[in-house]
Residue frames as a rotation matrix with the C-alpha (Angstrom) as fourth column:
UNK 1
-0.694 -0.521 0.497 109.49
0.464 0.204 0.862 37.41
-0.551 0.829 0.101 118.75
UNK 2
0.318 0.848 0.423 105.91
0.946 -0.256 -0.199 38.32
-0.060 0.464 -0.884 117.53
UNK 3
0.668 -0.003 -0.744 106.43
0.425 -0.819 0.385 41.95
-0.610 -0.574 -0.546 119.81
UNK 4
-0.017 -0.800 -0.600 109.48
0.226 -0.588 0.777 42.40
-0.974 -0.122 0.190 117.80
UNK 5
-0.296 0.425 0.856 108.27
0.939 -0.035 0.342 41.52
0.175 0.905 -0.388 114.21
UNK 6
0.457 0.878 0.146 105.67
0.885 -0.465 0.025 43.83
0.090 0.117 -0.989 114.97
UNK 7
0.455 -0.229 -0.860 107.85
0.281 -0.880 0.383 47.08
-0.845 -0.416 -0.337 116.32
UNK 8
-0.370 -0.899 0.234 110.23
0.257 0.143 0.956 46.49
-0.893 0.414 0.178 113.24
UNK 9
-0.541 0.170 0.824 107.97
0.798 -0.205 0.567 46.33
0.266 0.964 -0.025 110.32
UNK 10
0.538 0.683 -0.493 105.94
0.814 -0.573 0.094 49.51
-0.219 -0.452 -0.865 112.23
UNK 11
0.014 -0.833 -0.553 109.60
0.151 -0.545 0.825 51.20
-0.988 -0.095 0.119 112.03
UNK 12
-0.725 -0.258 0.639 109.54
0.631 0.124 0.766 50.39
-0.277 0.958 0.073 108.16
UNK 13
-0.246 0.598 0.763 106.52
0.915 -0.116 0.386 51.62
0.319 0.793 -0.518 107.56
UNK 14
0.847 -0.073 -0.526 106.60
0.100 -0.951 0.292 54.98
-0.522 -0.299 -0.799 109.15
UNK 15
-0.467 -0.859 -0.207 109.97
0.109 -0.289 0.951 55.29
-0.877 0.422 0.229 107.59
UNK 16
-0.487 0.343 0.803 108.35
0.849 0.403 0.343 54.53
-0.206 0.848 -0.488 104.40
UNK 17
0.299 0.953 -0.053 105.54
0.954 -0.300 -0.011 56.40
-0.027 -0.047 -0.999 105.00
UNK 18
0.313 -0.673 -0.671 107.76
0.541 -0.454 0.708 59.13
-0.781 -0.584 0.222 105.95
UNK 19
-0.657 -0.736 0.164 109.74
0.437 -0.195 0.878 59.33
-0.614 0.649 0.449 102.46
UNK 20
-0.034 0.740 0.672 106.50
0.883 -0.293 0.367 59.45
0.468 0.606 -0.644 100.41
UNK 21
0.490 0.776 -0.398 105.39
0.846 -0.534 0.000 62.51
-0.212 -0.337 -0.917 102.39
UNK 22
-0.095 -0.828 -0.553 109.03
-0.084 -0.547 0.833 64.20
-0.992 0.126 -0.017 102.25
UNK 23
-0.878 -0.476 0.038 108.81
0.182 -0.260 0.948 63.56
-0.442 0.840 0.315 98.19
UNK 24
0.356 0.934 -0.032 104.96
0.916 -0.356 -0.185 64.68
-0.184 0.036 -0.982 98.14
UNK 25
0.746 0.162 -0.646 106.46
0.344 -0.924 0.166 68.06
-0.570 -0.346 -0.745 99.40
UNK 26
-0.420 -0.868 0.266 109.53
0.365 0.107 0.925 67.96
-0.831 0.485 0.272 97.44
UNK 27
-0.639 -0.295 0.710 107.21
0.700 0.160 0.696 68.30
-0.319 0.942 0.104 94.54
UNK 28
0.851 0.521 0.063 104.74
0.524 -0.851 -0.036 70.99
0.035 0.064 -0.997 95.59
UNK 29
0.657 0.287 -0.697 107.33
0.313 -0.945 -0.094 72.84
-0.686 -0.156 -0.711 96.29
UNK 30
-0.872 -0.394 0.292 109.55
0.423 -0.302 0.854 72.87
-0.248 0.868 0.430 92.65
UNK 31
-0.054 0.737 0.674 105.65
0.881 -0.282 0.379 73.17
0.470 0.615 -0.634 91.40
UNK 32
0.829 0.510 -0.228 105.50
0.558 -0.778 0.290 76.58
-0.030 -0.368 -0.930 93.47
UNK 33
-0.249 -0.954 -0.170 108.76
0.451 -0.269 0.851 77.18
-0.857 0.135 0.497 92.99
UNK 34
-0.697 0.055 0.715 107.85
0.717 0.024 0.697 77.23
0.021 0.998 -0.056 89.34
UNK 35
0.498 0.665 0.557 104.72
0.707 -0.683 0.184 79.44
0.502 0.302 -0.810 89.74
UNK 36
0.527 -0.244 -0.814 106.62
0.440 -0.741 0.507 81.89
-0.727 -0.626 -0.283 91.75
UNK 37
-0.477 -0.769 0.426 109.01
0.633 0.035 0.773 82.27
-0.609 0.639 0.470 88.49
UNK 38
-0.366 0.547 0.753 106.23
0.800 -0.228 0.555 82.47
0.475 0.805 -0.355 86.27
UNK 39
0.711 0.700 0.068 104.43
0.695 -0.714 0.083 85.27
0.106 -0.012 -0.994 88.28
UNK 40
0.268 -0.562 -0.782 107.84
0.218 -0.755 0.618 87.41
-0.938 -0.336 -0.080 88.79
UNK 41
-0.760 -0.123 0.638 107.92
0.630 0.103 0.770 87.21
-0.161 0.987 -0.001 84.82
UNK 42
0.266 0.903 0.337 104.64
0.934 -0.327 0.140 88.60
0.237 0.278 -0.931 84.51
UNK 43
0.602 0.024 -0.798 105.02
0.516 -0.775 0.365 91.07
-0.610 -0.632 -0.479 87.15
UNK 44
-0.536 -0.751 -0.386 108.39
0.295 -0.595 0.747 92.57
-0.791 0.287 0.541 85.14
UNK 45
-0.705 0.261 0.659 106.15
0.706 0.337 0.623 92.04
-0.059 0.905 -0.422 81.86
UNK 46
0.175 0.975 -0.135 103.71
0.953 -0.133 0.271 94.06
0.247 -0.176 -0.953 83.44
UNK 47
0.343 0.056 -0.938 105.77
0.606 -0.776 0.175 96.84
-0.718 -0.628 -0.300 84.73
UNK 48
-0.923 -0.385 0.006 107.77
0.203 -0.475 0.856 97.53
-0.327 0.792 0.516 81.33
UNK 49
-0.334 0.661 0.672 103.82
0.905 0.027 0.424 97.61
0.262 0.749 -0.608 79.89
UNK 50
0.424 0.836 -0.349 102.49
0.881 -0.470 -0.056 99.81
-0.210 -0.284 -0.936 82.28
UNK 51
-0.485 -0.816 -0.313 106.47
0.348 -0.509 0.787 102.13
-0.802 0.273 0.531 81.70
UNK 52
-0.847 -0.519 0.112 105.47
0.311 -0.314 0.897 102.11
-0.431 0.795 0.427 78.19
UNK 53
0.126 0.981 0.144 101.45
0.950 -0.162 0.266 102.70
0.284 0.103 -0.953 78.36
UNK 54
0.672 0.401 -0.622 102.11
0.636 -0.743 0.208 105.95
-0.379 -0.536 -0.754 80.52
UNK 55
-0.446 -0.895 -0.010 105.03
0.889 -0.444 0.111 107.16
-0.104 0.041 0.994 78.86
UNK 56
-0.067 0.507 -0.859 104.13
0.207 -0.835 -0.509 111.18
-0.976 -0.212 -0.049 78.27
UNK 57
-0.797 -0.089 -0.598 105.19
-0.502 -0.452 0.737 111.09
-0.336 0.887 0.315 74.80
UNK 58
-0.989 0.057 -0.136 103.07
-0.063 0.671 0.738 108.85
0.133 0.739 -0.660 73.95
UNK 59
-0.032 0.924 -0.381 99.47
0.733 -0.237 -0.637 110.14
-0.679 -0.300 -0.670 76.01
UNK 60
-0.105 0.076 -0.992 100.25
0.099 -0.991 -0.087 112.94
-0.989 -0.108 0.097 73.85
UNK 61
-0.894 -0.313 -0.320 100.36
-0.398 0.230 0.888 111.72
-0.205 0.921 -0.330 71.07
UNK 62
-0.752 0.655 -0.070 97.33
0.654 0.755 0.039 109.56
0.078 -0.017 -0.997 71.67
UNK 63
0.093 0.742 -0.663 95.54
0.480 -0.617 -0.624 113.00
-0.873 -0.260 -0.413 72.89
UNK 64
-0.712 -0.033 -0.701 96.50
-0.529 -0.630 0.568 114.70
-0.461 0.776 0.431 68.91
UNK 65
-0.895 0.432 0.112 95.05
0.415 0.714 0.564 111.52
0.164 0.551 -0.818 67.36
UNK 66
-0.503 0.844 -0.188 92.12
0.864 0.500 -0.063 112.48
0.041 -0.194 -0.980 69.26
UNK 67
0.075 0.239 0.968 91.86
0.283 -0.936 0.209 116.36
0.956 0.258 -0.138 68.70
UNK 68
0.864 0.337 -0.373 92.81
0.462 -0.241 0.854 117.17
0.198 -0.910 -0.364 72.40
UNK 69
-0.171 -0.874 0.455 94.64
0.603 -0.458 -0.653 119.75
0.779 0.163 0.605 73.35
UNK 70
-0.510 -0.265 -0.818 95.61
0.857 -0.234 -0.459 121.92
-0.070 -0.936 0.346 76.32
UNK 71
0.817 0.503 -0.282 93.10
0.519 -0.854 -0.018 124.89
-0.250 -0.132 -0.959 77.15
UNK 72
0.187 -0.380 0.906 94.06
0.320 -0.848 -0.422 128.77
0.929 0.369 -0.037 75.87
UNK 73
-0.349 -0.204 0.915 92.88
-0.539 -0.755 -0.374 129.67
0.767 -0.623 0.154 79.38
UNK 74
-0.203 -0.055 -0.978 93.17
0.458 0.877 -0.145 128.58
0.866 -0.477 -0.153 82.80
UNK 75
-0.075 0.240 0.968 91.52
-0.435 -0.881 0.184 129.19
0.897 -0.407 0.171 85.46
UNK 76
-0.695 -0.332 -0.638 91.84
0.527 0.369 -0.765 128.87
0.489 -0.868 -0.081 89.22
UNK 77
0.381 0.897 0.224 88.72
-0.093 -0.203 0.975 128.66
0.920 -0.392 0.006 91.40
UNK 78
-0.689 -0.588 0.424 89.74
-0.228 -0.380 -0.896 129.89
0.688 -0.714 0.128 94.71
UNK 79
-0.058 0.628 -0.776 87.54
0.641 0.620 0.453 128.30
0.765 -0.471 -0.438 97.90
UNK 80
0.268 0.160 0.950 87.22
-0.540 -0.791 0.286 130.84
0.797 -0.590 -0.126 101.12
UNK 81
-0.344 0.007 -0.939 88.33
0.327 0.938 -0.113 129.01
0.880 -0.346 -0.325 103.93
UNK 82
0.397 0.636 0.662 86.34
-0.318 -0.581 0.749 128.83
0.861 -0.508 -0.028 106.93
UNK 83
-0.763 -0.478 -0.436 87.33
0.138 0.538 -0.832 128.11
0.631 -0.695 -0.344 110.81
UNK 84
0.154 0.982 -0.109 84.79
-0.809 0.189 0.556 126.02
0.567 0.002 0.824 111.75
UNK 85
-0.426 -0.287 0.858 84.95
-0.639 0.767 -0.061 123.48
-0.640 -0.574 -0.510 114.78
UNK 86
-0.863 0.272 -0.425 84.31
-0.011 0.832 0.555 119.91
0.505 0.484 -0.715 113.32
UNK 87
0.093 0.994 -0.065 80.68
-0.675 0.111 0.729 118.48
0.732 -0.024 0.681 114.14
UNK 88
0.494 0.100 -0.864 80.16
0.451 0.820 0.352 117.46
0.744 -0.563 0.360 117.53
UNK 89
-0.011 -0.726 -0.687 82.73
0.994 0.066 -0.086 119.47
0.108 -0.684 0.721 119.18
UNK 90
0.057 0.159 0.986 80.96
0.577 -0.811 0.097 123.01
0.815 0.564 -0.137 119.02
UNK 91
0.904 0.423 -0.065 80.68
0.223 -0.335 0.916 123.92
0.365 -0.842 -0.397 122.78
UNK 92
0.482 -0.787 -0.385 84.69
0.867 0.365 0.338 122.84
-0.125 -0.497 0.859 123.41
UNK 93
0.741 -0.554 -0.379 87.41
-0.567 -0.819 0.086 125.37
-0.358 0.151 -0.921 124.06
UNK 94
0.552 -0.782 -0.290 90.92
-0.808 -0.414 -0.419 124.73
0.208 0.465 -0.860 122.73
UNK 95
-0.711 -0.702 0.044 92.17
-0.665 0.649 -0.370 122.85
0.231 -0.292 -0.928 125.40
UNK 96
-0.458 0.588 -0.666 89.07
0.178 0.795 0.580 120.12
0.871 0.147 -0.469 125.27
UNK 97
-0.707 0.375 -0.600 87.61
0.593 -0.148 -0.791 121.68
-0.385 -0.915 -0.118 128.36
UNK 98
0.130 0.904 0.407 83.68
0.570 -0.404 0.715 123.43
0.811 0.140 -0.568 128.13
């Protein structure tokens, strides 16, 4: 009788124990639910800003305000290129053989 008292109210209280933990999590996860919302708000909030920070009309505009304007003349600086083995690999033929 004791044995069984004892298995029974053991059953209860894990069961118990149980529910609390299930509605613990229950409520982290509305509360993350909830910050997931809020940051996918932002995020859109953020992308129309950055849309309307970069538009072109408006850098340009910002660059008159500021007396900037596109050079008369451009120029293009033209590099030589050389064919040069990388460092380390100066002895090597083509096919990785010396």
């Amino acid at each position: 009788m004791v044995f069984s008292a004892f298995v029974v109210g053991s059953m209860i209280l894990a069961i118990v124990t149980f529910n609390v933990l299930l509605a613990q999590t229950s409520f982290r996860m509305d509360a993350a639910q909830q910050r997931i919302d809020q940051l996918g708000q932002e995020q859109v909030d953020l992308v129309r800003q950055q849309a309307t920070l970069s538009a072109p009309g408006r850098i340009a505009a910002w660059a008159r305000r500021h007396d900037m304007r596109l050079p008369d003349d451009i120029r293009s600086l033209h590099v030589p290129s050389t064919q040069t083995a990388p460092a380390g690999i100066a002895g090597m033929s083509p096919q990785g053989a010396t």
